[in-house]
Structure formats: structure tokens, C-alpha cells
C-alpha atoms as one frame of an Amber mdcrd trajectory, in Angstrom:
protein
  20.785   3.109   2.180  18.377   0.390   2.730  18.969  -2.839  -0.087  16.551
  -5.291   0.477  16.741  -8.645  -2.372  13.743 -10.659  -2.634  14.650 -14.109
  -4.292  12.808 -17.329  -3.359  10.599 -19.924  -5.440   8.272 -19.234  -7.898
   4.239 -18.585  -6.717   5.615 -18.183  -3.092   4.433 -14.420  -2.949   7.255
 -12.224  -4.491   4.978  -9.875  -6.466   2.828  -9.515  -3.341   6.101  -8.710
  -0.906   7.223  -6.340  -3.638   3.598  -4.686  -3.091   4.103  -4.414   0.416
   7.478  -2.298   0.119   6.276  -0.449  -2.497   3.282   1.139   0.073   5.546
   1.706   2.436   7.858   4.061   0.273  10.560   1.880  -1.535  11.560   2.219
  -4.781  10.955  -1.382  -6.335  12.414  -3.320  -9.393  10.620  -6.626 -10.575
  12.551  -9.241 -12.511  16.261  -7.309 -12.432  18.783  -9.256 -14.191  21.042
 -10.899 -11.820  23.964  -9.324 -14.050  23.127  -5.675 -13.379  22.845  -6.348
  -9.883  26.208  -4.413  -8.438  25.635  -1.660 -11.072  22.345  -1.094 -10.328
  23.404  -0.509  -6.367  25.975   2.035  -7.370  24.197   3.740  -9.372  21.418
   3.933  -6.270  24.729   4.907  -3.766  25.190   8.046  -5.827  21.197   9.151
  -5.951  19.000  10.263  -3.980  16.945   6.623  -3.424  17.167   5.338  -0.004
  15.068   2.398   0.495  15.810   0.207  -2.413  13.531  -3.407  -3.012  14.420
  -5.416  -5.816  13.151  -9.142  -7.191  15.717 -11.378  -8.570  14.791 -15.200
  -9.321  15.167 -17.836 -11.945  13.027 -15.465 -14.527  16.573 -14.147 -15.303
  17.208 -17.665 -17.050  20.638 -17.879 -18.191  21.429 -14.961 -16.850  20.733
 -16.106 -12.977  24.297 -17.940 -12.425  25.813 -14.797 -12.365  23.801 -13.666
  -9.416  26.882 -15.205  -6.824  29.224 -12.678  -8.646  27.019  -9.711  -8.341
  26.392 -10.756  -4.507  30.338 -10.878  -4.284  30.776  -7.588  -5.914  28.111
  -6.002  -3.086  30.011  -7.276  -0.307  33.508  -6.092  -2.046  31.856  -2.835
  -2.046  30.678  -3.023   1.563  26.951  -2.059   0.382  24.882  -3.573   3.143
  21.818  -5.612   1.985  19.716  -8.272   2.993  18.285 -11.075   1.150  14.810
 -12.337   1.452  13.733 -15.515   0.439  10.297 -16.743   0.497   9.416 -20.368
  -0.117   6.239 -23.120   0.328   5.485 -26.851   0.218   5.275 -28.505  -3.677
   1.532 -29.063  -2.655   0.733 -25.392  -1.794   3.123 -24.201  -4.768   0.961
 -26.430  -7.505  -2.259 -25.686  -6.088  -1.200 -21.796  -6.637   0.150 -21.727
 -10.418  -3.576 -23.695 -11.044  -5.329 -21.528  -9.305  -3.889 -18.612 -11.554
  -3.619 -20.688 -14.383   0.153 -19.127 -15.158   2.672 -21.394 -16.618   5.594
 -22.341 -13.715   8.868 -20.120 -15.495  10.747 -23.879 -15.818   8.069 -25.496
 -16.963   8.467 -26.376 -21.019   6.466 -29.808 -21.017   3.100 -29.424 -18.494
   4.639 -30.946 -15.796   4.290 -28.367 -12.722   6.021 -30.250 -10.298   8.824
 -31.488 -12.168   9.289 -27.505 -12.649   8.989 -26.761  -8.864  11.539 -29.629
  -7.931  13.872 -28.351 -10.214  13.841 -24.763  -9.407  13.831 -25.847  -5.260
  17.487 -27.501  -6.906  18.971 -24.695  -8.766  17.740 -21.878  -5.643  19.261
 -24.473  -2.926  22.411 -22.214  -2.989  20.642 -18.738  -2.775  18.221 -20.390
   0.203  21.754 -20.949   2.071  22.847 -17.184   1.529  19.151 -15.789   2.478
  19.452 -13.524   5.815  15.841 -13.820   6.271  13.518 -16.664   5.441   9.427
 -16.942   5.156   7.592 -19.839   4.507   4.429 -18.317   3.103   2.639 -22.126
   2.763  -0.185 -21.570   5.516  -0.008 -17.576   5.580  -2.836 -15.606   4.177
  -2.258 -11.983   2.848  -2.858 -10.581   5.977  -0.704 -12.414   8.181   2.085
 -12.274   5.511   2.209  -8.489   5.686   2.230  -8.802   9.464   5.364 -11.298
   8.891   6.783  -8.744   6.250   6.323  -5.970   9.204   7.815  -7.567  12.196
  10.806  -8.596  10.284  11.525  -5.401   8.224  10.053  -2.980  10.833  13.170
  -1.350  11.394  13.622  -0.497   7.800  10.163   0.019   6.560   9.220   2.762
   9.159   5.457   1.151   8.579   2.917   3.890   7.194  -0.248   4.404   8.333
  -3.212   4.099   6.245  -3.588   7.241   3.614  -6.716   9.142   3.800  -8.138
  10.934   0.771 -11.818  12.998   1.753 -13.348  14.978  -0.646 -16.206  16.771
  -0.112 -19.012  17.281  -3.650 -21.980  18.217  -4.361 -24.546  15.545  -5.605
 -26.166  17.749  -7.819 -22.985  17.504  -9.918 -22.696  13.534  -9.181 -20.912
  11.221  -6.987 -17.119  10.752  -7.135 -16.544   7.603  -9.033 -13.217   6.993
  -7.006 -14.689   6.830  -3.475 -14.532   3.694  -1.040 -17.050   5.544   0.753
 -19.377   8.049   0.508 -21.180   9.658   3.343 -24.519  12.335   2.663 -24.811
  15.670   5.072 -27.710  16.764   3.436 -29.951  16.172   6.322 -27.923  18.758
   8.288 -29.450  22.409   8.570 -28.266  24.101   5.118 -26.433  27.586   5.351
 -27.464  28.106   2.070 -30.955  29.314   3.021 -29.553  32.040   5.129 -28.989
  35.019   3.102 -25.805  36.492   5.399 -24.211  32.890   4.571 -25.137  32.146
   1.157 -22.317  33.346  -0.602 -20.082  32.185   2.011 -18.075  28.840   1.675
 -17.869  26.165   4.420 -14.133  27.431   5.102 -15.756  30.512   6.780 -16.043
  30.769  10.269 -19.287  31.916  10.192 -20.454  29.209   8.377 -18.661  26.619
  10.190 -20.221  28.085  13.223 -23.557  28.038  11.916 -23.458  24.497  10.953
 -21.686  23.230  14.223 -23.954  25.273  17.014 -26.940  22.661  15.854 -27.413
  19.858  18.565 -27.767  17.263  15.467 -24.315  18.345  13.952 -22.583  18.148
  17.368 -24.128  14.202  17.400 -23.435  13.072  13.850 -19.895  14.405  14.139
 -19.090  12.555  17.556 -20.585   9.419  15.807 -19.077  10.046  12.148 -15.513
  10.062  14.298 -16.328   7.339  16.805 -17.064   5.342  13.666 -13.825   6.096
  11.520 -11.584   5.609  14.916 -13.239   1.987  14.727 -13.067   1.121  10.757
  -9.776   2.538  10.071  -8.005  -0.165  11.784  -9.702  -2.843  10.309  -8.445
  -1.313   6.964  -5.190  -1.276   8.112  -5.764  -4.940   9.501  -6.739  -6.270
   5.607  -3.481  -4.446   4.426  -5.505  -1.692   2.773  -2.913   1.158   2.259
  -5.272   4.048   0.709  -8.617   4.752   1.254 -11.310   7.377  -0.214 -13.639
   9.199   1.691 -16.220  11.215  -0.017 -18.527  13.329   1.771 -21.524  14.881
  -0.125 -24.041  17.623   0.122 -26.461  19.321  -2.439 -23.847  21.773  -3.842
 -20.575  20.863  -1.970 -20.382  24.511  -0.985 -20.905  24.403   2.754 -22.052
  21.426   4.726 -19.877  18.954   2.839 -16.756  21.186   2.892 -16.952  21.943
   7.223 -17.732  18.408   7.437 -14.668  17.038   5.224 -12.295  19.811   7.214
 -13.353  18.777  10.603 -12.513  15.157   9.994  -9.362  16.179   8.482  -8.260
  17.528  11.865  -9.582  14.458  13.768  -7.716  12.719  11.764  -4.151  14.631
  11.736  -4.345  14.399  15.207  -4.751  10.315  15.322  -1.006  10.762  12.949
  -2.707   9.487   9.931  -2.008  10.876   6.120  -4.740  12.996   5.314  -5.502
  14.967   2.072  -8.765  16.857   1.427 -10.292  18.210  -1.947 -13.448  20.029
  -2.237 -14.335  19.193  -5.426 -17.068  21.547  -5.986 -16.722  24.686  -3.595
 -16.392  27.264  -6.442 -19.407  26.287  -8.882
């Protein structure tokens, strides 16, 4: 079992590290109290949960101090885990909470910084116990993830980027979902020959039909040459899911060879691909 703690200072970039773990298959707890800790693990020894990510921090309030037990209590059980702690300048850290306008967990009286200052005090202990330490002060999303990645990349078995194509028909409207939607209507249309009409674009013979044209043979070698390009940069912004929609006028036959052809290109690059044809039956 993989136990990962993330702990660390308040508007360092918990929530988004708990984000990260979470697309890449852990099972995630925000805010645990530090007093559940140990029973919490056991109870994940004896299930089926294998990559476990959880947030503990000085939300729990009174409740915190009796995060050094708990931490005791995992090594008396000889539970391997690792703790995380992710920190950044007082500067960076104030110019964050006012930026999101959300009220610093110490702070009773307005004063941010007297909040920070005293939180950097009470974590001083937990910083000393941390395995692994990021300073997130001059690290944009991006680059955090790619931090997040080359420490954990043992234990996060990084995902690729998940595909979702669908193929539709516009005459019954776009997917409101997609990230991207593609039109095949200028492609020769199956549905005007009368061996083929009734056929879907899962048939051979259609499939044929549409792929003997010199025009479909060009748009798919450019469709693909275009997704091997883009998908990276997804990946690159930390984009973990992305929706594909390819439409044409009744999302019985162009759309649907189209959408199943990239789904093989695709498979065969290793990445997670689903397909739906939303509209091959009306």
C-alpha cells in the first residue's frame, strides 16, 4: 500500500497536490483529523485501496497536536508512508489568500501575516519529520505537477491523458460536453448510396466506402498528425481528460468510421480511449 500525507502551510498548494493524485488514481481525503489518522490506515490495510493520499494541516485545530501520536502509532505498526510538505515565502503566501480573498485558518483579527508566522511556528515540528519537501513560491501549476511527478513517479505510475470521442449527428445538436468538436460532413456521404443506407459506419462496407476516397485518406493523415501534436501540449498544461466530438449530418456513418479510426490511432500511441456514438441508432 502506497500512504502518501500531505501537510505543509496554508495557500502553499495542498488542494491542488491533492488534485494531482486524485487523476492519477488515488483515493484522496481532504482535511482528515489528525486523531483518526492510524485508524483510518488500518482500516485502508484491510481493503481493497492501494494508493492512499490524505491532507492533514492546522484546519484540524485542536485536534492537530495529536498528529505526533498518530505518526507514532504508523511507525509502531510498520505501515510505510511518506510525508509531503509543501511550503512558500510570507510574501508569496499573502499575496495568495488576497488573491482568493479566503480568510488564512489562524487568522481571527485581519492580520494575514501574523497568521502565516504563527502557523510557520506551530508546523516547524512536522517540516522536520517531512520525507519530501516543495517550495511551491516561484512554481506555476505546470511545473508543480512536473515536481509532483518526478518525486512521486515511482508511486503514481503517471497516466496518460484520457480520451473521450463521440461521434453525433448535428441535426440532433452538438454535444455540450466537448473540448472539441470536429465536422466530416464535407466527406462523400454513404447515405446517398442505396446498398449503404441502412448500413452503420461499423460496417465494413461502409468503412470501405468512406476510406477508398483520396480526400478521406488526406483528412485522416492530417486529423492524426494533428492530435499526435496537441495531445502533448494537453498533457503539458496538466489537462487529465479531454473530449473529442466528431460530427456529421446524422452520426450514422461518416462520424462513427471517423471516431473508430482515431480510436485505434490512438490505442496504439497507449493512451485511454473511450468512444460513444451518440446517435448511430436514430
Amino acid at each position: 500500500m502506497k500512504f502518501l500525507i500531505i501537510t505543509g502551510m496554508s495557500g502553499a498548494g495542498k488542494s491542488e497536490a491533492l488534485n494531482f493524485f486524485e487523476d492519477q488514481g488515488f483515493f484522496c481525503v481532504d482535511n482528515l483529523p489528525p486523531a483518526l489518522l492510524s485508524k483510518f490506515a488500518e482500516l485502508c490495510l484491510h481493503s481493497q485501496i492501494k494508493k492512499i493520499v490524505v491532507v492533514i494541516d492546522i484546519r484540524g485545530g485542536e485536534f492537530f497536536d495529536s498528529l505526533f501520536n498518530e505518526l507514532k502509532s504508523l511507525n509502531q505498526k510498520e505501515l510505510n508512508f511518506d510525508i509531503l510538505f509543501l511550503e512558500a515565502t510570507d510574501r508569496v503566501l499573502i499575496s495568495r489568500f488576497k488573491e482568493t480573498r479566503r480568510r488564512h485558518p489562524l487568522d481571527d483579527e485581519g492580520r494575514v501575516l501574523d497568521a502565516i508566522q504563527k502557523e510557520r511556528e506551530l508546523m516547524e515540528e512536522l517540516r522536520g519529520k517531512a520525507h519530501k519537501i516543495i517550495n511551491t513560491s516561484e512554481l506555476d501549476k505546470n511545473e508543480f505537477y512536473n515536481e509532483l511527478e518526478s518525486l512521486f513517479a515511482g508511486d503514481t505510475e503517471i497516466k496518460k491523458l484520457s480520451i473521450s470521442i463521440i461521434s453525433f449527428g448535428f441535426k440532433y445538436g452538438v454535444p455540450l460536453d466537448a473540448d472539441m468538436v470536429f465536422d466530416v460532413r464535407f466527406l462523400p456521404n454513404p447515405h446517398y448510396v442505396n446498398t449503404l443506407k441502412d448500413k452503420t459506419g461499423k460496417d465494413k462496407q461502409v468503412r470501405d466506402y468512406i476510406f477508398k476516397w483520396p480526400l478521406t485518406e488526406k483528412f485522416n493523415d492530417k486529423f492524426f498528425d494533428f492530435m499526435e501534436f496537441l495531445l502533448p501540449e494537453y498533457e503539458k498544461e496538466g489537462k487529465s481528460h479531454l473530449g473529442i466530438a466528431i460530427g456529421c449530418t446524422g452520426g450514422k456513418h461518416r462520424s462513427v468510421s471517423i471516431a473508430d479510426k482515431l480510436k485505434k490511432e490512438l490505442k496504439d500511441k497507449e493512451y485511454q480511449v473511450t468512444v460513444e456514438h451518440r446517435d448511430i441508432n436514430k
